[in-house]
C-alpha positions, 0 to 999 in steps of 0.5 A: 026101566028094563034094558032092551029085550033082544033074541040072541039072533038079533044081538048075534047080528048086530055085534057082527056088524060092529053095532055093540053099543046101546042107548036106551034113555040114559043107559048105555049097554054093550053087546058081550059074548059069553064063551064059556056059555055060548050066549050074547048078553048086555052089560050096564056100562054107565048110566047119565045123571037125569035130564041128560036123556039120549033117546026117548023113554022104551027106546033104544039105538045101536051103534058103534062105540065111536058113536056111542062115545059122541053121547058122553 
Protein backbone atom coordinates (compact mmCIF):
# COMPACT_ATOMS: atom_id res chain seq x y z
CA UNK A 1 0.00 0.00 0.00
CA UNK A 2 1.32 3.58 -1.06
CA UNK A 3 2.06 6.00 1.96
CA UNK A 4 -0.23 8.80 2.52
CA UNK A 5 0.12 11.71 -0.66
CA UNK A 6 0.31 14.74 1.26
CA UNK A 7 1.47 18.75 -0.29
CA UNK A 8 4.35 20.07 1.41
CA UNK A 9 2.02 22.66 2.82
CA UNK A 10 -0.22 20.14 4.50
CA UNK A 11 2.86 18.29 6.16
CA UNK A 12 4.26 21.92 6.90
CA UNK A 13 0.69 22.49 8.82
CA UNK A 14 0.52 19.52 10.70
CA UNK A 15 4.27 19.19 11.93
CA UNK A 16 3.47 22.89 13.43
CA UNK A 17 0.90 21.70 15.24
CA UNK A 18 2.66 18.54 16.76
CA UNK A 19 0.65 16.10 14.60
CA UNK A 20 4.03 14.36 13.34
CA UNK A 21 2.77 10.89 13.21
CA UNK A 22 0.75 8.80 10.75
CA UNK A 23 -1.52 5.61 10.98
CA UNK A 24 -2.09 4.33 7.66
CA UNK A 25 -3.59 0.66 7.95
CA UNK A 26 -0.49 -0.80 9.71
CA UNK A 27 2.20 1.76 9.12
CA UNK A 28 3.25 4.26 10.92
CA UNK A 29 5.03 7.26 9.30
CA UNK A 30 6.72 10.46 11.04
CA UNK A 31 6.79 13.80 9.66
CA UNK A 32 10.58 14.84 9.25
CA UNK A 33 12.06 18.05 7.79
CA UNK A 34 14.96 18.24 5.59
CA UNK A 35 17.26 21.25 6.14
CA UNK A 36 19.79 20.54 3.56
CA UNK A 37 16.70 20.28 0.99
CA UNK A 38 13.78 22.51 2.52
CA UNK A 39 11.50 19.65 2.26
CA UNK A 40 8.75 17.93 4.50
CA UNK A 41 9.05 14.24 3.97
CA UNK A 42 7.61 10.88 5.65
CA UNK A 43 9.83 8.42 7.13
CA UNK A 44 8.59 4.42 7.51
CA UNK A 45 9.17 3.90 11.22
CA UNK A 46 7.62 0.47 12.02
CA UNK A 47 4.80 -1.51 10.41
CA UNK A 48 2.43 -4.17 12.47
CA UNK A 49 2.20 -7.81 11.78
CA UNK A 50 -1.06 -8.46 9.65
CA UNK A 51 -4.52 -8.55 11.35
CA UNK A 52 -3.48 -5.69 13.80
CA UNK A 53 -4.93 -2.95 11.45
CA UNK A 54 -5.03 0.76 12.97
CA UNK A 55 -7.15 2.24 10.45
CA UNK A 56 -9.09 1.31 7.51
CA UNK A 57 -7.33 0.13 3.94
CA UNK A 58 -6.58 3.94 1.89
CA UNK A 59 -7.03 5.75 5.28
CA UNK A 60 -4.91 7.66 7.34
CA UNK A 61 -4.67 9.49 11.08
CA UNK A 62 -2.34 12.19 12.09
CA UNK A 63 -1.48 12.61 15.61
CA UNK A 64 0.71 13.39 18.09
CA UNK A 65 3.55 10.77 19.23
CA UNK A 66 1.82 10.21 22.53
CA UNK A 67 -0.97 9.07 20.47
CA UNK A 68 0.44 7.24 17.99
CA UNK A 69 2.30 5.16 20.79
CA UNK A 70 -1.21 4.17 22.15
CA UNK A 71 -1.22 1.73 19.02
CA UNK A 72 1.82 -0.09 19.78
Amino acid sequence: MARPELSQRELKAYHDKGETMIWQYRTLYQIDYSRAQEIFYLRKVLRKPAGNNVTLPGRFHVMTPEHAQRFL
